[in-house]
N, C-alpha and C positions, 0 to 999 in steps of 0.2 A: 467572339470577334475574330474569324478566321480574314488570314490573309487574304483583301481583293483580288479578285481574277482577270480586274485589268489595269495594268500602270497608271500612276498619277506622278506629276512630275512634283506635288506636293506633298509634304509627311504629314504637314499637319493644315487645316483650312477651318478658319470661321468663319460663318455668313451673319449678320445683325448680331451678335451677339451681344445679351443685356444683362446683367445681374445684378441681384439685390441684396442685402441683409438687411431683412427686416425691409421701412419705409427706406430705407437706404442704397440708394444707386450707385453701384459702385463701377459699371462697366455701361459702355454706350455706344450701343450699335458697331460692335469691333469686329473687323474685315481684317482679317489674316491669314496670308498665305508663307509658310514656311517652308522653301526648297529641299526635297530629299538630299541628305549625306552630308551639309555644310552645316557647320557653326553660327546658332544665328541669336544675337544677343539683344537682352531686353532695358531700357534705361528709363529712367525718368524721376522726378522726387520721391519722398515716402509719398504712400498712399497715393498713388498714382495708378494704380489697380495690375502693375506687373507682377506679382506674386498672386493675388483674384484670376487672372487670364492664366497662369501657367496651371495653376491648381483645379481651373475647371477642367485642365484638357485631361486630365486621369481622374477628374469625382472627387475631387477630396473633399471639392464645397457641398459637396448633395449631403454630405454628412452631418451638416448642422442643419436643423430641421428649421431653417427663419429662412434660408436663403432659397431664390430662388431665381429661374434661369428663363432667359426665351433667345431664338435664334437656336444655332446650327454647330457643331464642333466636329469634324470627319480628323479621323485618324488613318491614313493610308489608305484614302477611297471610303470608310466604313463611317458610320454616325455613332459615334462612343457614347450617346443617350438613347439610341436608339433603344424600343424597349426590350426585343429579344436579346440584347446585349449584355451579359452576366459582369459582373461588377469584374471579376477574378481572369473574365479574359482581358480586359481595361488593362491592371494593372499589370498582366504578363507581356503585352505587347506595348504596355509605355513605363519606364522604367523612373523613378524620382530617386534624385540627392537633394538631402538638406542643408539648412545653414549649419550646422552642428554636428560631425560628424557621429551615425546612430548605430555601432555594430550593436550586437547582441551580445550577451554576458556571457557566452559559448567559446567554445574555441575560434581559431582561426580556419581552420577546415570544415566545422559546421556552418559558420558563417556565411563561407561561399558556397557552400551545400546547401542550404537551408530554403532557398525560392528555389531551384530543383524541384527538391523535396517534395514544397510546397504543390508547384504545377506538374509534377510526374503523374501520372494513370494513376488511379487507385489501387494501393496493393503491390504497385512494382517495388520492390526491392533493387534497389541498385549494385552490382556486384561492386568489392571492394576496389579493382582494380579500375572499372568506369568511372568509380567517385574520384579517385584519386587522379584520373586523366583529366576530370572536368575540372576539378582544384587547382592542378598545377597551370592548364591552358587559362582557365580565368587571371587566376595571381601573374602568370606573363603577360597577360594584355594589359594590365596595368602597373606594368612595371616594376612589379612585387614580390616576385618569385623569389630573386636571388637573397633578397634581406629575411625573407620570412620561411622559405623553404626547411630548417631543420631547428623552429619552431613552432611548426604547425598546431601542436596542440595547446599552445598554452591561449591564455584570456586574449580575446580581439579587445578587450578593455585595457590591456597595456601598451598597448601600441602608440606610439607618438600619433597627434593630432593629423598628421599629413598620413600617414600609412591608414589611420584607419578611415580616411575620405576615402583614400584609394582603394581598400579593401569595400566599403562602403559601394562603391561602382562596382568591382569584382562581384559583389554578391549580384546583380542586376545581370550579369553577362551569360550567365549558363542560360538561362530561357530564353533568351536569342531576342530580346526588346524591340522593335522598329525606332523608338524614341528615344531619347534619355531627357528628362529635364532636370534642371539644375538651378534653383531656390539660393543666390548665393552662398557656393557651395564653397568659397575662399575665405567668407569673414571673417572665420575662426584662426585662420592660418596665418601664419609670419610670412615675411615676402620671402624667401628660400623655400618654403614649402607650397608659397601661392604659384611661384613659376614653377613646382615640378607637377601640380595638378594640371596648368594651362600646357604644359610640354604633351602631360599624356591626354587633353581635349584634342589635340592635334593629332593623337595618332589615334585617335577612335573616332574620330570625322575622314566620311566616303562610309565607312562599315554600320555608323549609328547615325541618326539624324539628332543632333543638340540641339537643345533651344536651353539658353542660359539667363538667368535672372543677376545681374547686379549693380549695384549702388558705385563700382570702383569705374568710372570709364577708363580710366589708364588700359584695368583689362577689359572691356570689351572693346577696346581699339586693339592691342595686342592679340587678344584668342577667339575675336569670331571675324567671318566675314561680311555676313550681313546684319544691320541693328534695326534695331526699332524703337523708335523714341515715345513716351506716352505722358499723357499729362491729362489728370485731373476724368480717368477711367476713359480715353479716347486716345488712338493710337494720331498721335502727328505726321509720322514721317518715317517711312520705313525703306531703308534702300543699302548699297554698297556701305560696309562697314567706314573703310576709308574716305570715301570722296561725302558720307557725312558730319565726318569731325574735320572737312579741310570745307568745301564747302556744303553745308545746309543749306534746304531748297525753303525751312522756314526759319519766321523769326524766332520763337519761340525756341526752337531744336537749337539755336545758335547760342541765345542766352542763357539755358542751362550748359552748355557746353563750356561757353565762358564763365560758367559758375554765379549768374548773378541770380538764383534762386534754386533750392533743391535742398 
């Protein structure tokens, strides 16, 4: 899935898109366009197929062998289903968090090595001093450096709940992603640790393209710009993050907003 040869002002674009598990429809006909560089956040009740739509855009549904797909999903110009499209480029150029923060039982330094690793040339060895350039520059972009810097080696499994989300994105940043999506990546967190992940979505929008999944609107009024409302596996109403928690162009978008169902 090499980088398109010619700009698209979208990172990410659906056409019809439909999906099933099993006799089960869980997406219907969903048209979405998500602007390169900005925060763009997804809402609607459980089962409302925002976590179905995010998980199509990097395959993770193909992996259960009931589901199945029709319409369209381009990832910066390119068809992520397309068939010459190798699964291993997918996930290099679109990066996922989950609800749970997932390091590995490794160190703090393998951790953010370890997708490198994974998508380096075969056979490259990387010299010690590169590793350590790409570690320290990941761990600063998310804010991580100074608290974890002179314990690099110990368990990314001891880290507080918030550090290891953070580290969590960190591992994502060496292979240069176009995407990031983000599976409510706050639910696990206390609100001191939920505003220091939304502080650092704000400084990795313009350089990443976000698309965020959560159940919280408080945050997706606070840390994105544009939302998108869904209900019942169809997108309602997708526009300025702001003027649709102030005004809604539907009924629908207004009364989950107001809370009287979700």
């Amino acid at each position: 899935m090499d980088s398109p040869t010619t700009a698209t002002q979208f990172a990410i674009e659906t056409r019809k898109l439909n999906l099933w598990y099993g006799s089960f429809q869980a997406l219907f006909d969903v048209d979405l366009q998500v602007k390169q560089g900005i925060i763009t956040s997804m809402i609607g009740p459980s089962g409302c197929g925002k976590s179905t739509l995010l998980r199509s855009v990097n395959r993770i549904t193909e992996r259960l062998g009931y589901v199945r797909t029709t319409g369209s999903i381009e990832v910066m110009g390119r068809d992520v289903y397309a068939p010459e499209v190798e699964i291993v480029q997918v996930r290099k150029r679109i990066g996922m968090v989950f609800q749970r923060p997932n390091p590995l039982p490794i160190s703090i330094r393998d951790n953010v090595i370890f997708a490198h690793r994974l998508h380096a040339s075969a056979g490259r060895r990387l010299p010690k001093r590169e590793r350590d350039e790409i570690v320290e520059k990941a761990l600063r972009r998310v804010l991580l450096w100074d608290s974890v810097k002179d314990r690099l080696g110990r368990q990314a499994t001891a880290l507080s709940l918030e550090e290891q989300q953070k580290l969590c994105i960190a591992r994502l940043l060496p292979v240069q992603p176009d995407v990031l999506l983000m599976d409510e990546p706050c639910s696990a967190l206390d609100p001191k640790a939920t505003e220091a992940v939304e502080e650092l979505l704000w400084e990795l929008r313009g350089d990443f393209t976000i698309l965020i999944v959560t159940h919280n609107m408080a945050q997706a009024r606070r840390a994105s710009e544009e939302c998108v409302f869904m209900l019942m596996g169809k997108i309602v109403e997708h526009g300025d993050t702001a003027e649709m928690f102030v005004t809604p162009r539907f009924e629908e978008t207004a009364h989950y907003i107001e809370g009287r169902y979700g």
